[in-house]
C-alpha positions, 0 to 999 in steps of 0.5 A: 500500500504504502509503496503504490502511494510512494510511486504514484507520488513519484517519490521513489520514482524518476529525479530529472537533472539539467545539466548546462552550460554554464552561459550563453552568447545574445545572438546565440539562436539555440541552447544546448544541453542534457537532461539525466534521468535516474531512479530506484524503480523501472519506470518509462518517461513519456515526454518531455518538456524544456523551456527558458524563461527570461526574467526583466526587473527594473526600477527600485523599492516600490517602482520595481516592476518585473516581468517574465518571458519565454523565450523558447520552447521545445517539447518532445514526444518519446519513450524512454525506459529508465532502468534502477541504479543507472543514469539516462542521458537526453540531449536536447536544443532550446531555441531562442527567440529574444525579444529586445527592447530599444534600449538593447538595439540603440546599444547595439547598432551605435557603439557610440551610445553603448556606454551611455545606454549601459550607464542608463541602465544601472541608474534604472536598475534594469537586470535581466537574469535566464533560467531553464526549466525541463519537466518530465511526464513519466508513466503512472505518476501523479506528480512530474519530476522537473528541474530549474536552472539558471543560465547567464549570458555573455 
């Protein structure tokens, strides 16, 4: 009884690890990586799912406002057997679609203006941070394994 409840729980079942690299570039179209699978029991991952977010803060104290993109999104129907006590690896590739705000284009069609538009974003205290997130939906669980990391850009 108690393991049935465990397994549909997903405790003892499939842990999802991203493994990344450790920045990408701005023009970068797509980003590459592993997701690795692991358990204690025999289970089968059915799809997959990995997405990168940006996250676009600016302003301070109370007129901070942020706001969170996705910028790509890749899903992929398989079926993969997890065997216990070994490690399964699964490549994968984002691709980027960033969307950029004038701020971003001035600063980079005029190398002039790149350091004035640099300092006018310290003032604002614009800052965007990237992260990865990749779910797994595995065979006969109520709750899909997942994993989140974040990534910087160059």
């Amino acid at each position: 009884m108690i393991g049935r409840v465990k397994k549909w729980l997903g405790i003892e079942g499939v842990k999802l690890e991203l493994i990344l690299p450790e920045s990408f570039k701005a023009r970068d179209k797509e980003v590459q990586g592993m997701i690795q699978f692991r358990t204690m029991h025999l289970q089968t991952v059915t799809r997959i799912k990995v997405f990168m977010i940006e996250r676009y803060a600016r302003g301070r104290r109370k007129n901070k406002m942020v706001d969170e993109y996705k910028m790509g999104e890749v899903e992929m129907d398989l079926r993969i057997d997890v065997p216990p006590g070994e490690i399964v690896d699964v490549p994968f590739s984002v691709p980027i679609d960033r969307t950029k705000s004038e701020m971003d284009e001035l600063e980079e069609k005029n190398f002039l203006f790149k350091g004035l538009v640099r300092t006018a974003k310290a003032i604002k205290g614009v800052r965007s941070t990237f992260w990865i997130e990749a779910e797994a939906n595995v065979q006969g669980v109520a709750l899909n394994p997942f994993d989140k990391k974040e990534i910087a850009m160059d």
